[in-house]
FITI-798657 format. One record per residue (C-alpha): residue number from 0; residue in one letter; z, x negated, y negated. Coordinates in steps of 0.5 Angstrom, whole numbers, plus 2048, in hexadecimal, padded with zeros to 3 digits. Layout:
N
+------+------+-----+------+-------+
| zapa | keti |  up | east | north |
+------+------+-----+------+-------+
|  NUM |    a |   Z |    X |     Y |
...
+------+------+-----+------+-------+
END
This chain:
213
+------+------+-----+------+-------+
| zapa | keti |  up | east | north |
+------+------+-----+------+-------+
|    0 |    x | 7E6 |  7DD |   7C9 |
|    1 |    x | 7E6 |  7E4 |   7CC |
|    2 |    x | 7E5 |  7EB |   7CA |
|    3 |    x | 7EA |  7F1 |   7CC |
|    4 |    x | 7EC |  7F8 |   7CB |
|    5 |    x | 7F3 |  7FA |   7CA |
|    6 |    x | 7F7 |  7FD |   7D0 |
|    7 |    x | 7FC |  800 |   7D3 |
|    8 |    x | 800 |  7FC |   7D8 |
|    9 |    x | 7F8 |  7F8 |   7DA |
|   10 |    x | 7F6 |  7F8 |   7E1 |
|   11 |    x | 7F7 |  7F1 |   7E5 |
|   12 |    x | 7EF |  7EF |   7E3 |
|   13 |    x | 7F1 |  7F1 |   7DC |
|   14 |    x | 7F6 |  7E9 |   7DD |
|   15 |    x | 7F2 |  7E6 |   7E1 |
|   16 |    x | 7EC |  7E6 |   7DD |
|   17 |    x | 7F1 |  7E5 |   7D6 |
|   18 |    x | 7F4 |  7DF |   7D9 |
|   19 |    x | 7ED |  7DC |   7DB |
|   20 |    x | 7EB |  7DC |   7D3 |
|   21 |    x | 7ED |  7D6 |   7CE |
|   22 |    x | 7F0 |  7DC |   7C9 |
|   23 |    x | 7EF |  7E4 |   7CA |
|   24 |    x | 7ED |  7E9 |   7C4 |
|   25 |    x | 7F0 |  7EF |   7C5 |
|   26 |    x | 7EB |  7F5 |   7C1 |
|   27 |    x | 7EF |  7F9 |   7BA |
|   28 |    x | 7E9 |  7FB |   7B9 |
|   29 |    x | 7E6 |  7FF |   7BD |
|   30 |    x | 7E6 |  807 |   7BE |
|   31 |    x | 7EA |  80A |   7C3 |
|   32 |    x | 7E7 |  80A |   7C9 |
|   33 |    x | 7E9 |  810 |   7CE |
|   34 |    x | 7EA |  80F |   7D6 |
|   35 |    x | 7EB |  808 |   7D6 |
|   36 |    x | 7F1 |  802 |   7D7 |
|   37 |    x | 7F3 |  803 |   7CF |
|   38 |    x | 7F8 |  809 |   7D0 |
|   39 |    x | 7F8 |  809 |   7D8 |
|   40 |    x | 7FB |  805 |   7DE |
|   41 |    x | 7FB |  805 |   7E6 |
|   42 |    x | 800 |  805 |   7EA |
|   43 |    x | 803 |  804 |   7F1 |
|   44 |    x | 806 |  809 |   7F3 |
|   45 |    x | 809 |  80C |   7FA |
|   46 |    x | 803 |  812 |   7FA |
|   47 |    x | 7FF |  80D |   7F9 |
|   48 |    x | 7FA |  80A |   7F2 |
|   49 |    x | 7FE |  80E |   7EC |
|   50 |    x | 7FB |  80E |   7E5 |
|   51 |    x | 800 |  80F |   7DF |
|   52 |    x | 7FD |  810 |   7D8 |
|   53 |    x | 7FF |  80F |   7D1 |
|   54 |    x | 7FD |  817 |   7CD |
|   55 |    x | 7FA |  816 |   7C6 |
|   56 |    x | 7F8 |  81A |   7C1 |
|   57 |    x | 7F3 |  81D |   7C0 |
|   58 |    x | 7EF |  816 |   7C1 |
|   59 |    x | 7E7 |  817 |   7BF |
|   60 |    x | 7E4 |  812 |   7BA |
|   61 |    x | 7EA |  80F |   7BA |
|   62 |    x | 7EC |  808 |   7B9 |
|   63 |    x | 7F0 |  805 |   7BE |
|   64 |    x | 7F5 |  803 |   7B9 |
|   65 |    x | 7F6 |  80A |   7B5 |
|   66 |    x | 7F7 |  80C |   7BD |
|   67 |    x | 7FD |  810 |   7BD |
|   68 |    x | 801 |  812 |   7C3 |
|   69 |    x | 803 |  819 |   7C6 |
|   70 |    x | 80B |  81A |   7C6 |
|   71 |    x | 80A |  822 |   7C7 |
|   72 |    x | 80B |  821 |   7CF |
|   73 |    x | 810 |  81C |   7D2 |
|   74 |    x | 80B |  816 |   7D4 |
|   75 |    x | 810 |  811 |   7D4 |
|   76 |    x | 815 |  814 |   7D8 |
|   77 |    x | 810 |  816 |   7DC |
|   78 |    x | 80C |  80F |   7DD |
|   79 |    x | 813 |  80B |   7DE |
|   80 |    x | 816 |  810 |   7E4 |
|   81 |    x | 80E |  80E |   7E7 |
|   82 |    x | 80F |  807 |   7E6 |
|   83 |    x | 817 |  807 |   7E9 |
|   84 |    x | 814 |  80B |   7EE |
|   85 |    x | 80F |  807 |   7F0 |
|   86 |    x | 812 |  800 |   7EF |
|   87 |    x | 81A |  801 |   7EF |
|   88 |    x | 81A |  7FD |   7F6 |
|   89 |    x | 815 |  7F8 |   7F3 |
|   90 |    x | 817 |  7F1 |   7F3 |
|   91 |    x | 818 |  7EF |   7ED |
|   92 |    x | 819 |  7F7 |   7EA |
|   93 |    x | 820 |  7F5 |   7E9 |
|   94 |    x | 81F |  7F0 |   7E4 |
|   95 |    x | 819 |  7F2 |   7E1 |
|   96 |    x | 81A |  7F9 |   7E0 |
|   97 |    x | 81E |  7FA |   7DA |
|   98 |    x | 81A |  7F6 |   7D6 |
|   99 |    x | 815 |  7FB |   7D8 |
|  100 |    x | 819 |  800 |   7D8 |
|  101 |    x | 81A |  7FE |   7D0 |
|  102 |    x | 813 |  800 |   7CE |
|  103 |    x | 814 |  808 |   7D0 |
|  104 |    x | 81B |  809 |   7CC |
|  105 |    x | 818 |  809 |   7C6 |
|  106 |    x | 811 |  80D |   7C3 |
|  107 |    x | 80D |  807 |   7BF |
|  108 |    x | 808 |  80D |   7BB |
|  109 |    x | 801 |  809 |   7BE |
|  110 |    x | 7FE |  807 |   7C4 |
|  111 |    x | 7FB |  801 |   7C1 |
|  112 |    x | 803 |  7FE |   7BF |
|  113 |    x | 805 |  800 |   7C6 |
|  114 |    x | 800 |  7FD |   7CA |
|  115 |    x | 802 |  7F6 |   7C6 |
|  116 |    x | 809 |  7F7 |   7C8 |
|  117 |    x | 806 |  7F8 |   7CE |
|  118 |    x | 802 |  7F1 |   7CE |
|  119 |    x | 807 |  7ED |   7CB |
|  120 |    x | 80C |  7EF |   7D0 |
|  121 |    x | 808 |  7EF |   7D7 |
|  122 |    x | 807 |  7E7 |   7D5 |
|  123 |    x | 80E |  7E6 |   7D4 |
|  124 |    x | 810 |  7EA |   7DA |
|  125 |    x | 80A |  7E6 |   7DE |
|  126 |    x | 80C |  7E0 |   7DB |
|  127 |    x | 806 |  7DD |   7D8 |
|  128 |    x | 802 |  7DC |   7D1 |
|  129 |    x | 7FC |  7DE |   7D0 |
|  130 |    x | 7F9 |  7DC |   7C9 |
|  131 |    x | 7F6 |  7E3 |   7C5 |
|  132 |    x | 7F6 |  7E6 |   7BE |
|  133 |    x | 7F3 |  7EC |   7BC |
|  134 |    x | 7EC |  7ED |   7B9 |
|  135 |    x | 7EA |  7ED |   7B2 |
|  136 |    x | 7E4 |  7F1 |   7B2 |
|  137 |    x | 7E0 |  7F5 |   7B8 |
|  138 |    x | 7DB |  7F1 |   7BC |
|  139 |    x | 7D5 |  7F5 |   7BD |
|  140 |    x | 7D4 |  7F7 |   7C5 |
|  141 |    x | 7CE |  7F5 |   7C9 |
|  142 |    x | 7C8 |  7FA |   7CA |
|  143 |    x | 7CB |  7FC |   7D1 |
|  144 |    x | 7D2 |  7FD |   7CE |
|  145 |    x | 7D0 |  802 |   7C8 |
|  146 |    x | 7CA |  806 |   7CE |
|  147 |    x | 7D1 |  806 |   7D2 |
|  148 |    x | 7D7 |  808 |   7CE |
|  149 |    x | 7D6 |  80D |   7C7 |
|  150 |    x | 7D7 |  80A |   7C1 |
|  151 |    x | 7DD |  804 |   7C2 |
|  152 |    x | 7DC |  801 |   7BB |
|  153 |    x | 7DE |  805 |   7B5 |
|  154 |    x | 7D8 |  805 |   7B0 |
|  155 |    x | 7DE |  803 |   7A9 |
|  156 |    x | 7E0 |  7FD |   7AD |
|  157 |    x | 7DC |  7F7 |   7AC |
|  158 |    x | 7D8 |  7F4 |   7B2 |
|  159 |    x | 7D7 |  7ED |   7B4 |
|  160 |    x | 7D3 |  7EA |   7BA |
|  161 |    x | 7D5 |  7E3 |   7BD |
|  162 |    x | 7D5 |  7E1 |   7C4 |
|  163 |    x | 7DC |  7E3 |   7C9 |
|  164 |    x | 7DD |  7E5 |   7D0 |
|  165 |    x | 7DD |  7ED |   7CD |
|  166 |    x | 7E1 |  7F0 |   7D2 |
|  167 |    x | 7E3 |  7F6 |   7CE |
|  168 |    x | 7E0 |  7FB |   7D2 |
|  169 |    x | 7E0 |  7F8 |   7D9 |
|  170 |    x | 7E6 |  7F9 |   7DB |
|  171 |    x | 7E6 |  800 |   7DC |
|  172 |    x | 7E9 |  804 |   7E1 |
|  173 |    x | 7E3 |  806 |   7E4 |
|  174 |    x | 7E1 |  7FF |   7E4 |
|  175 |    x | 7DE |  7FB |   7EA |
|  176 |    x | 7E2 |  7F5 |   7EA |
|  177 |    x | 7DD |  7F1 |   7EE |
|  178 |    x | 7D9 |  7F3 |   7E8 |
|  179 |    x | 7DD |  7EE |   7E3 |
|  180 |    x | 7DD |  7E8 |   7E9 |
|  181 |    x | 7E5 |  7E9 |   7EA |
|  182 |    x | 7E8 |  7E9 |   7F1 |
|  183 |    x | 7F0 |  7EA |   7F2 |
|  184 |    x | 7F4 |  7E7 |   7F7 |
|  185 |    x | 7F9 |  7EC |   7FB |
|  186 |    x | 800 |  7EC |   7FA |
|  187 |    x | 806 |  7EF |   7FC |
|  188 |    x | 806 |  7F7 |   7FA |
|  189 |    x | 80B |  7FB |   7FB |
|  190 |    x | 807 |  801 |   7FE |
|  191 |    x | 802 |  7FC |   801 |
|  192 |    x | 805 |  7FD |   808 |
|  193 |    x | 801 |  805 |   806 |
|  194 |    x | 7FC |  803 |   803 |
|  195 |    x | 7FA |  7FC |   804 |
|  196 |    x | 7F9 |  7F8 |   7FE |
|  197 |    x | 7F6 |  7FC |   7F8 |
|  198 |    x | 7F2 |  7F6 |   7F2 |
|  199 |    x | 7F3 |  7F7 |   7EB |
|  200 |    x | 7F9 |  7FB |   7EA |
|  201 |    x | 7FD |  7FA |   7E4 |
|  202 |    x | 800 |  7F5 |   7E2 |
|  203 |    x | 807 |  7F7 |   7E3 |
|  204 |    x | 805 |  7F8 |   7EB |
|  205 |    x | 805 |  7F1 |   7EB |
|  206 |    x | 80B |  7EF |   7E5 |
|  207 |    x | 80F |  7F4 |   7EA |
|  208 |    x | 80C |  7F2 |   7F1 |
|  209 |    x | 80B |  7EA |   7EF |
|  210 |    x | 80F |  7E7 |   7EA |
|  211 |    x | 80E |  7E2 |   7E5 |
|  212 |    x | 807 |  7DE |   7E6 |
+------+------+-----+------+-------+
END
């Protein structure tokens, strides 16, 4: 069993690492935690890496779950355009991009709901099944963790500790992936021929770009 954050659109390691465990935890009781893969994602896009962030309100001592999404710009509108601007000749952009398309029409009050739609659809799209469930109290983080990351737990939540792969606060984008053991095979980028391959995008330049897996 592993442990993971929630996250928005997940990187590529994020998968790779989840489809390795015999059942995934996904954290609901952690607090907001900002400058991380929980409200963000990078893509490819013709000028290069782009990250697209999802804004919240006033997120601090937060919980994940009560984290509620910024509608006072147009964010949705403006991840959307990014995304067909830098996968509409993709692959597999023309079956796949209306099913995406469908988690921008509508506003969905919290990140946390968001990011399982999100989830539920990525393996659809990607065409596996990944065995998971939510977590039913808080994990109390290594010592590492806690010197590294500013109070992730709420003290009003319970805490237990049992052993699992803690990945929480892991995969992060200022993360040296070696430093969790993962290599990424390339594969067909769009604007690989610019860039060359760029590891540990979302999981989207894969869906786009690769297809079913």
């Amino acid at each position: 069993m592993a442990l993971f954050s929630t996250a928005y659109w997940p990187p590529v390691s994020y998968y790779l690492l989840a489809a390795q465990s015999d059942c995934v935890e996904i954290e609901q009781h952690e607090r907001y935690q900002k400058q991380s893969y929980r409200n963000r994602c990078t893509i490819l896009s013709a000028n290069g890496p782009l990250s697209l962030v999802v804004p919240v309100l006033r997120p601090h001592d937060c919980g994940i779950r009560d984290a509620r999404i910024d509608y006072s710009k147009p964010w949705q509108k403006e991840h959307w355009r990014a995304m067909e601007a830098a996968y509409r000749s993709a692959a597999f952009f023309e079956e796949f991009g209306m099913d995406i398309r469908e988690c921008y029409r509508k506003e969905i009050s919290f990140l946390f709901d968001l990011n399982m739609k999100i989830w539920e659809l990525s393996q659809k799209l990607l065409g596996v099944l990944i065995p998971w469930r939510l977590t039913k109290c808080f994990t109390l983080p290594s010592k590492k963790c806690q010197q590294e990351h500013v109070a992730p737990w709420s003290e009003e939540r319970p805490l237990i500790r049992k052993s699992a792969d803690d990945l929480r606060y892991a995969i992060h984008p200022k993360a040296e992936r070696k430093s969790i053991g993962l290599a990424q095979q390339p594969y067909f980028q769009v604007f690989g021929h610019k860039f060359g391959f760029i590891s540990d995008l979302s999981i989207l330049d894969v869906i786009l770009n690769v297809g079913k897996i």
